[in-house]
Residue, then its C-alpha position, 0 to 999 in steps of 0.5 A: x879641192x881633193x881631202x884625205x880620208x882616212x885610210x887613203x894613202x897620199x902618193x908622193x911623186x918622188x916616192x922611194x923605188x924598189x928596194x929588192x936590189x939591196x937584198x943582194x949587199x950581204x948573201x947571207x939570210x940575215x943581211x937579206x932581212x935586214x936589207x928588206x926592213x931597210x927597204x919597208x922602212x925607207x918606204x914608210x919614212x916616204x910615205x909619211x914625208x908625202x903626207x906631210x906635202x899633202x897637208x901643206x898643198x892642201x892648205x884647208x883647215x876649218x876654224x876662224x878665218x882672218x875675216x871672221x876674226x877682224x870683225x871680233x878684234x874690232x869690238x873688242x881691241x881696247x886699243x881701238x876702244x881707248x881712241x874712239x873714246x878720245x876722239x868722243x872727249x875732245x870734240x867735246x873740247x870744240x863744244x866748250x871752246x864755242x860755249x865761251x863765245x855764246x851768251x850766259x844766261x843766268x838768273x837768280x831767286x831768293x827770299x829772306x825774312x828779316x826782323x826790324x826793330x826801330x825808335x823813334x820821337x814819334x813813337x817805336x816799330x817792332x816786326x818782321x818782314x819779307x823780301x822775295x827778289x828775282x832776276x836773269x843776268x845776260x853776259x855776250x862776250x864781243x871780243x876774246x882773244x883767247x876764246x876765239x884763238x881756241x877754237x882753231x886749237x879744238x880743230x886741230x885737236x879733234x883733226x888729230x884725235x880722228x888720224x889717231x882713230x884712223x891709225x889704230x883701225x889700220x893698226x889692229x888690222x896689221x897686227x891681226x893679219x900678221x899675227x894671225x900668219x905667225x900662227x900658220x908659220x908655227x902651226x906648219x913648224x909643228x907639223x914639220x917637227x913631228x914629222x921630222x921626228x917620227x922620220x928620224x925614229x924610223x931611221x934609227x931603228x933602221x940603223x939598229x937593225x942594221x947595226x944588230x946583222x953587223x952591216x954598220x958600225x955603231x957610230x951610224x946609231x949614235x949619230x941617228x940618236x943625237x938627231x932624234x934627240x935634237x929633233x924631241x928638242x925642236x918639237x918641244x920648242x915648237x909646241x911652245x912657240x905655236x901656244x905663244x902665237x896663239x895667245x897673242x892674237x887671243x889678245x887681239x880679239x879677247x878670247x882663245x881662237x877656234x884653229x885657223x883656216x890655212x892658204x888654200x891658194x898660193x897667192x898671186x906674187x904681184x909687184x907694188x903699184x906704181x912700180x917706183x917707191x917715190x910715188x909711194x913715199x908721196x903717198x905716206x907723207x900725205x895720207x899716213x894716218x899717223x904723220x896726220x896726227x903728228x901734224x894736226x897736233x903740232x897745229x894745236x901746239x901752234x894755237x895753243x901760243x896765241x892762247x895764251x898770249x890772249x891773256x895780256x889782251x882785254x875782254x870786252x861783253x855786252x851785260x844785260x840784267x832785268x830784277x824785280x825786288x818785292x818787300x812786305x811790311x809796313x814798309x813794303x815796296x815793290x821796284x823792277x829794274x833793268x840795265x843793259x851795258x857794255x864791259x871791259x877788263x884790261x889785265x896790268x900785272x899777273x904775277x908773270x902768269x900769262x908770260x911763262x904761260x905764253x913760254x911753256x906753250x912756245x917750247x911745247x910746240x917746238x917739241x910738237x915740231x920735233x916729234x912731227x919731225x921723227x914721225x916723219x922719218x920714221x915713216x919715210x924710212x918705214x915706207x923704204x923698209x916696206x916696198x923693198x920688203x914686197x919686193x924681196x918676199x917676191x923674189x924669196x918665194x920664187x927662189x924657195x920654190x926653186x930649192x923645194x924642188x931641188x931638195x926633193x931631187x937630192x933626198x931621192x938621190x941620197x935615198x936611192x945612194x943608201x940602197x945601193x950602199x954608196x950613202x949613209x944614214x946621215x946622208x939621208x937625215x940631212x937631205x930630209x931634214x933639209x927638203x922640210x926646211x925648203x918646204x917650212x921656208x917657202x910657205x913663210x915666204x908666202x906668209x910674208x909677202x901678204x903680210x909685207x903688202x898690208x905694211x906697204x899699204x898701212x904705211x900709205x895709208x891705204x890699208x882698208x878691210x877690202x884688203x883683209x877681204x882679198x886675202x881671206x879669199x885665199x883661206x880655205x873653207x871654214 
C-alpha cells in the first residue's frame, strides 16, 4: 500500500484543467491577475480535495486495532465482570440446594462443674463434682418435597445465569465494534470538516480578489462568508462529536484508546446466509442468548410453585446419635448411649404462610411468561430489523459509490463553468461540499454493513471472536 511522505503531492484524477483560458474575461492588466489567482486558487482547493481522497482511500492508520481492543474490554467491562460474578454465586445455589438432601452431621461437647450439697438420716454430703459429655448426632433426610423440587429450580437458575453470561460477551462485542466504527465515522467527519473549511477559506479570498478588480458584486463575498462560517460551526461540532465517541469506547475497556487503525480494504458486500430471513428467525428463537435466559428464568419461576407447595407436605429423616456421658464424685458414673430412628413433622396450620407463598410464586411466573413473552418479540422484530439492515447497507454502498463518482464529474464541471464564467462561486462550494458529503456517506455505509452483519449474528446467537477477527483483518496495520 502506497504512503504519503511529506513533500509528495497526491494527484487527483479529476484535477482542475489550465486556467489560462480565463486570462481572456477582463483585457485589462488587473482582471488578467486577477484571473490567474483565480486559476492558482482553484488548483490549490484541487489539490488539498485530492489529499483528502487519498487519506480516505488509504485507510491505514497506526494505533489500537478492534482486535486489540477486544481483548482490553473483556478484562476490564465491569458488565461482563458482574455476570461472571452472578453466574459464580448461583451455581453456589445448586451446591446448597443438594446440601439439603445429604446427611448432617453434627457432634457436641461439653463439661460443667457442678456443686451438691445433700442431708440425709444417715448423715450429710458436701462437694463438687464434674461432668464431661460428648456426642455425634446424624439427621438423612428421606423425603423432602421442597428440597428436592429445588433442585430442578438451581438448574434453571444456573442455565440462566451462563445465557446471561453468554449475552453480555456477545453484547460487549457489539458494543465495541460499533462504537469503535463511530469513532472512524467521527474521525472522517473531522477530516472532512477541516477540508471543507480550508477550501471554503480559499474560495473566499478568491472572491475577494475578484470582488477588489470589480469582476463580481459583493453579494458573491457575503455569500462565501456565511459558508465559512457555517462550516467553523461544523468543525466545532465535529471536534465535539469525535471526543464524544472517543470517550465512549474509553468506557468500554477503561482507558483513553491510542488512535484507531481505519479500513484498509473495502469489505466484501456479501448477502446473509441463507438468503431468506425465516431461517434466520429460527435461528434466534433457539440460540438467542438472551431469549435463552428469559426462557431458563421462566423454568425456575415455574419451579419455584412446587417449592413452595412443599410446605403443606411432611418431611420424613432418618436420625442417629451415639453419646458418652461421664460424671465424678463419689457418685460418679460413666453410661454410653446410642439411638437410631426414623422422624417425621406433619405441618397443620402456618398462620396462611405456605399458601400466599405458594400464590406469590404462581404470579411471579406468570410475570416471568410475560417477560419471556416481549423478549420473544423483541428479538424476532430485532432479527427482522437485522437482516434487512445488511440488506439495505449492501444496496447503500453500492448506491453512494455511484454518487461519488457523480459528484466528482459535477464539481469538475462547475469548476471548468467558474473558469470560463458561466458558474458562480456558489455553484462550485456546493458541488464540493456535495462531492465530501458523497465521499463521508459512502465510508459510513461501509461502517454500517459490517457492523449490521455483527447485529444479524449477535441476534442469532452466532456472534463469536472469530468475527471480531475477520473484520480486524480489514484494518490497516498498526
Amino acid at each position: 500500500m502506497a504512503v504519503l511522505r511529506r513533500g509528495d503531492r497526491p494527484r487527483s484524477r479529476w484535477a482542475v484543467r489550465d486556467c489560462a483560458a480565463d486570462n481572456s474575461m477582463n483585457g485589462t492588466s488587473r482582471g488578467v491577475a486577477a484571473a490567474g489567482a483565480s486559476c492558482a486558487l482553484l488548483r490549490r482547493v484541487a489539490r488539498a480535495l485530492g489529499v483528502v481522497l487519498a487519506c480516505v482511500s488509504l485507510g491505514a492508520y497506526a494505533g489500537d486495532d478492534l482486535l486489540s481492543l477486544y481483548q482490553e474490554a473483556r478484562l476490564s467491562s465491569p458488565v461482563l465482570r458482574q455476570a461472571r460474578a452472578n453466574y459464580q454465586a448461583v451455581q453456589e445455589l445448586g451446591t446448597q440446594a443438594l446440601a439439603s438432601l445429604l446427611p448432617n452431621i453434627s457432634a457436641q461437647a461439653s463439661r460443667s462443674r457442678q456443686h451438691l450439697k445433700s442431708q440425709a438420716s444417715f448423715g450429710s454430703f458436701k462437694g463438687y463434682f464434674n461432668t464431661l459429655q460428648y456426642g455425634i448426632n446424624l439427621v438423612q433426610p428421606i423425603f423432602d418435597y421442597s428440597a428436592f423440587q429445588r433442585l430442578g429450580q438451581t438448574d434453571a437458575q444456573i442455565a440462566q445465569a451462563a445465557a446471561q453470561v453468554h449475552a453480555a460477551e456477545q453484547n460487549l462485542m457489539f458494543t465495541l465494534a460499533q462504537r469503535y466504527f463511530n469513532v472512524l465515522s467521527a474521525r472522517a467527519n473531522l477530516t472532512f470538516a477541516r477540508s471543507d473549511l480550508k477550501a471554503i477559506k480559499r474560495q473566499l479570498e478568491q472572491a475577494q480578489q475578484r470582488f477588489e478588480v470589480g469582476l463580481i458584486a459583493h453579494t458573491a463575498v457575503e455569500e462565501a462568508q456565511a459558508r465559512r462560517d457555517l462550516a467553523e460551526s461544523r468543525l466545532i461540532q465535529a471536534e465535539n462529536e469525535l471526543a464524544n465517541r472517543l470517550q465512549a469506547v474509553a468506557q468500554l475497556i477503561g482507558m483513553q484508546p491510542e488512535p484507531l487503525a481505519g479500513l484498509a480494504v473495502k469489505p466484501k458486500l456479501k448477502r446473509p446466509q441463507p438468503a431468506r430471513p425465516q431461517p434466520w428467525q429460527q435461528a434466534a428463537a433457539e440460540h438467542n442468548w438472551q431469549l435463552i435466559a428469559a426462557h431458563k428464568a421462566a423454568e425456575a419461576a415455574m419451579e419455584n410453585i412446587q417449592v413452595q407447595r412443599g410446605g403443606h407436605l411432611p418431611t420424613i429423616s432418618l436420625t442417629a446419635s451415639a453419646t458418652h456421658q461421664q460424671t465424678g464424685g463419689i457418685f460418679g458414673r460413666t453410661s454410653d448411649n446410642q439411638s437410631i430412628g426414623i422422624q417425621g413433622q406433619l405441618p397443620i396450620f402456618q398462620g396462611f404462610a405456605v399458601v400466599s407463598q405458594v400464590d406469590e410464586a404462581q404470579a411471579r411466573y406468570t410475570q416471568a411468561r410475560a417477560q419471556l413473552e416481549e423478549v420473544r418479540r423483541r428479538v424476532s422484530r430485532d432479527m427482522a430489523n437485522a437482516y434487512r439492515a445488511v440488506q439495505t447497507s449492501i444496496r447503500q454502498v453500492r448506491a453512494l459509490q455511484q454518487a461519488v463518482a457523480s459528484n466528482r464529474s459535477a464539481l469538475q464541471a462547475t469548476q471548468a463553468g467558474y473558469e470560463a464564467g458561466t458558474r458562480t462561486i456558489v455553484d462550485v462550494l456546493n458541488a464540493q461540499s456535495l462531492l465530501f458529503g458523497a465521499i463521508r456517506n459512502h465510508q459510513q455505509a461501509q461502517y454500517d454493513y459490517l457492523v449490521n452483519i455483527l447485529r444479524l449474528k449477535q441476534v442469532a446467537g452466532t456472534l463469536d471472536p472469530q468475527d471480531l477477527r475477520a473484520i480486524n483483518s480489514l484494518l490497516g496495520s498498526r
